[in-house]
C-alpha positions as a Markdown table, in Angstrom:
| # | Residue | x | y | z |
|---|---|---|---|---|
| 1 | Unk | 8.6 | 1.6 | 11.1 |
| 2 | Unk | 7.4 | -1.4 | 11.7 |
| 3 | Unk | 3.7 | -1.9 | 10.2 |
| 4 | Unk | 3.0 | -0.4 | 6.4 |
| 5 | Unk | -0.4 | 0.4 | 5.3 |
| 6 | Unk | -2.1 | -1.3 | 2.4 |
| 7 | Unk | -5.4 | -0.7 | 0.3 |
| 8 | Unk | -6.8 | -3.1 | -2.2 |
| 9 | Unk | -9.7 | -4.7 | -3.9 |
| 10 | Unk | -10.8 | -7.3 | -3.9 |
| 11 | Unk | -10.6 | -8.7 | -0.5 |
| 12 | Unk | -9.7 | -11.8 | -1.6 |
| 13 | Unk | -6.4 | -10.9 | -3.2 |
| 14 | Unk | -5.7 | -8.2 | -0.2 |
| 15 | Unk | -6.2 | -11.5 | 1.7 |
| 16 | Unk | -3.3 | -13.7 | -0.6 |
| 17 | Unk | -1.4 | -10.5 | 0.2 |
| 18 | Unk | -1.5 | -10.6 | 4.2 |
| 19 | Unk | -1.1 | -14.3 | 3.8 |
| 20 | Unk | 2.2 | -13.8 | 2.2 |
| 21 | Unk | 3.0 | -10.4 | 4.3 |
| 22 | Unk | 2.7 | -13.5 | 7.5 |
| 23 | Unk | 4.9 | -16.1 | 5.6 |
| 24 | Unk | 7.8 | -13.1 | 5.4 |
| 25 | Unk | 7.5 | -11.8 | 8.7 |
| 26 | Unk | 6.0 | -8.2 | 7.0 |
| 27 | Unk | 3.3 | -7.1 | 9.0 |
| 28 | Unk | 0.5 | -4.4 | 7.1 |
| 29 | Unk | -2.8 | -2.4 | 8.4 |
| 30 | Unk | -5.6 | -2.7 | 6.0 |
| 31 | Unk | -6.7 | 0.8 | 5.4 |
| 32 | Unk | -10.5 | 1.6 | 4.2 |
| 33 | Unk | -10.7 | 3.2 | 0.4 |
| 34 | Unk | -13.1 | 6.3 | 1.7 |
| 35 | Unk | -15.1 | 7.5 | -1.3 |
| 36 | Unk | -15.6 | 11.4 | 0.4 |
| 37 | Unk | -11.7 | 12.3 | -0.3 |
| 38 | Unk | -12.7 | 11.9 | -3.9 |
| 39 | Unk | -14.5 | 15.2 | -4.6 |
| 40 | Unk | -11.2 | 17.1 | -3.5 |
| 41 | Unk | -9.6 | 14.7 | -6.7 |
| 42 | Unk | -12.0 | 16.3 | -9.3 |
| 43 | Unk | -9.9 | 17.8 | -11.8 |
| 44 | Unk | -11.2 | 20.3 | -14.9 |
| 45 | Unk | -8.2 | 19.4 | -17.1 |
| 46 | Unk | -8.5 | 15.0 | -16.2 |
| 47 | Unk | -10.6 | 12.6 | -14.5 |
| 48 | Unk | -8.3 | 12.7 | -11.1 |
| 49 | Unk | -5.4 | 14.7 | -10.0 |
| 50 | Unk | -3.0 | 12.6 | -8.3 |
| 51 | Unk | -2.2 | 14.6 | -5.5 |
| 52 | Unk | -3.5 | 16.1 | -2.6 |
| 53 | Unk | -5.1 | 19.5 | -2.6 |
| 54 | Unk | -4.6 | 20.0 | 1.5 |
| 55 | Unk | -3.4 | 18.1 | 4.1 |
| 56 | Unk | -6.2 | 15.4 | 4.5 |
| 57 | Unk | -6.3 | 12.2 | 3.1 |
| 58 | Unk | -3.2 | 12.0 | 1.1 |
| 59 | Unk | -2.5 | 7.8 | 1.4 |
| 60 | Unk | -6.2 | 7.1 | 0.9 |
| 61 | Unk | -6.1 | 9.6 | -2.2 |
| 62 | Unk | -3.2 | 7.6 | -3.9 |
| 63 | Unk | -5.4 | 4.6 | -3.5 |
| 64 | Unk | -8.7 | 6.1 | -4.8 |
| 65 | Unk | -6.1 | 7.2 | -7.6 |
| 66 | Unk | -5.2 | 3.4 | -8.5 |
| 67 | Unk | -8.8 | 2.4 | -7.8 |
| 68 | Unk | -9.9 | 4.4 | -10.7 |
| 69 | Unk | -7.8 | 3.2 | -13.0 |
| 70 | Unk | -6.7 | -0.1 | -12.6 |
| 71 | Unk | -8.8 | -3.0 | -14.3 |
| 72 | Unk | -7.2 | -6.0 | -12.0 |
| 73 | Unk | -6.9 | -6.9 | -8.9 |
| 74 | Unk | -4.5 | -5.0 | -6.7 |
| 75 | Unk | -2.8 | -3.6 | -3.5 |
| 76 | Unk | -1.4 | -0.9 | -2.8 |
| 77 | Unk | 1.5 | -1.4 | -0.6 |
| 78 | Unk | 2.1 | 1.9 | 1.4 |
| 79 | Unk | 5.8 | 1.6 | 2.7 |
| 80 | Unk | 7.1 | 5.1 | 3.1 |
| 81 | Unk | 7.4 | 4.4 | 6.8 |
| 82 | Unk | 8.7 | 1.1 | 6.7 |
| 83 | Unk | 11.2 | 1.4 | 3.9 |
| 84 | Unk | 13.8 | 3.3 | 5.5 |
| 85 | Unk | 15.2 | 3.2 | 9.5 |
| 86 | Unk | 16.5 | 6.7 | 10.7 |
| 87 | Unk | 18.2 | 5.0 | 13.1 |
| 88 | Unk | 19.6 | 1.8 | 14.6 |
| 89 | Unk | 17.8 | -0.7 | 15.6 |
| 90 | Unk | 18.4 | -3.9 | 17.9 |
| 91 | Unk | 17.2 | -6.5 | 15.0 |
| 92 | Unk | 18.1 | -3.7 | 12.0 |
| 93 | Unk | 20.9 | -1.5 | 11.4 |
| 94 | Unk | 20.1 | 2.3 | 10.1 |
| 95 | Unk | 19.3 | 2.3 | 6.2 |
| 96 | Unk | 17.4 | 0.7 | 3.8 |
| 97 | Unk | 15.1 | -2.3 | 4.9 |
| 98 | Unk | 14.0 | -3.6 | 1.6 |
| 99 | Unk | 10.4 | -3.7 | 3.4 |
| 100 | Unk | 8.5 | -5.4 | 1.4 |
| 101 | Unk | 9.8 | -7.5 | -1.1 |
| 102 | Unk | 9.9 | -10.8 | 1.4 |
| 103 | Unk | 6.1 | -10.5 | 0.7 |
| 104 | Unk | 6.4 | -10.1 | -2.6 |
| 105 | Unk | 8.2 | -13.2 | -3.2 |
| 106 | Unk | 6.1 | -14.7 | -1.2 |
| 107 | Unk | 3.5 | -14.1 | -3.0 |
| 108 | Unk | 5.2 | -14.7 | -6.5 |
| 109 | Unk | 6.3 | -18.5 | -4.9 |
| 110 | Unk | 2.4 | -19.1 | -4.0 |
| 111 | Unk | 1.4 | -18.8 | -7.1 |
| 112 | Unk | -0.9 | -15.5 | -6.4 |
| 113 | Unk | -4.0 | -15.4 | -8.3 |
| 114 | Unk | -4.5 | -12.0 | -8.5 |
């Protein structure tokens, strides 16, 4: 609940990310973008299906998804473990935590270059 993943390219605007992620008190793990979970992607009807055939791989597959698309840079800012507390907390009651968008403004303020 504490630490989100995150997947980007390239490393320079993963690294304005983590800057800003430091700035707000966010904390992330970069996660490698691991080219083998691609053939279980392949699709006959599109280039990629979007989802995950088994059990394996399904965050680094979303990634891979965004990697073949998108022309810019980017991050992908994996928060479904960090965006919600089951319970209470001593620095954070039970709810929504808004995880991430400190970093986000952060990054907006700095002027990212991404």
């Amino acid at each position: 609940e504490l630490v989100a993943g995150a997947f980007g390219e390239p490393q320079a605007f993963v690294d304005e990310v983590f800057a800003a992620a430091g700035k707000a008190g966010e904390r992330y793990w970069q996660l490698p973008l691991v080219d083998e979970y691609r053939t279980d992607m392949e699709s006959w009807y599109g280039d990629l299906v979007n989802f995950s055939r088994n059990n394996e791989g399904g965050l680094v597959k979303s990634a891979l998804f965004i990697q073949e698309f998108v022309t810019r840079p980017w991050v992908h800012l994996d928060i479904a473990g960090t965006g919600y507390f089951r319970r209470v907390a001593p620095y954070a009651p039970r709810g929504a935590t808004g995880f991430s968008h400190a970093t986000l403004v952060e990054l907006a303020m700095a002027g990212a270059k991404g």
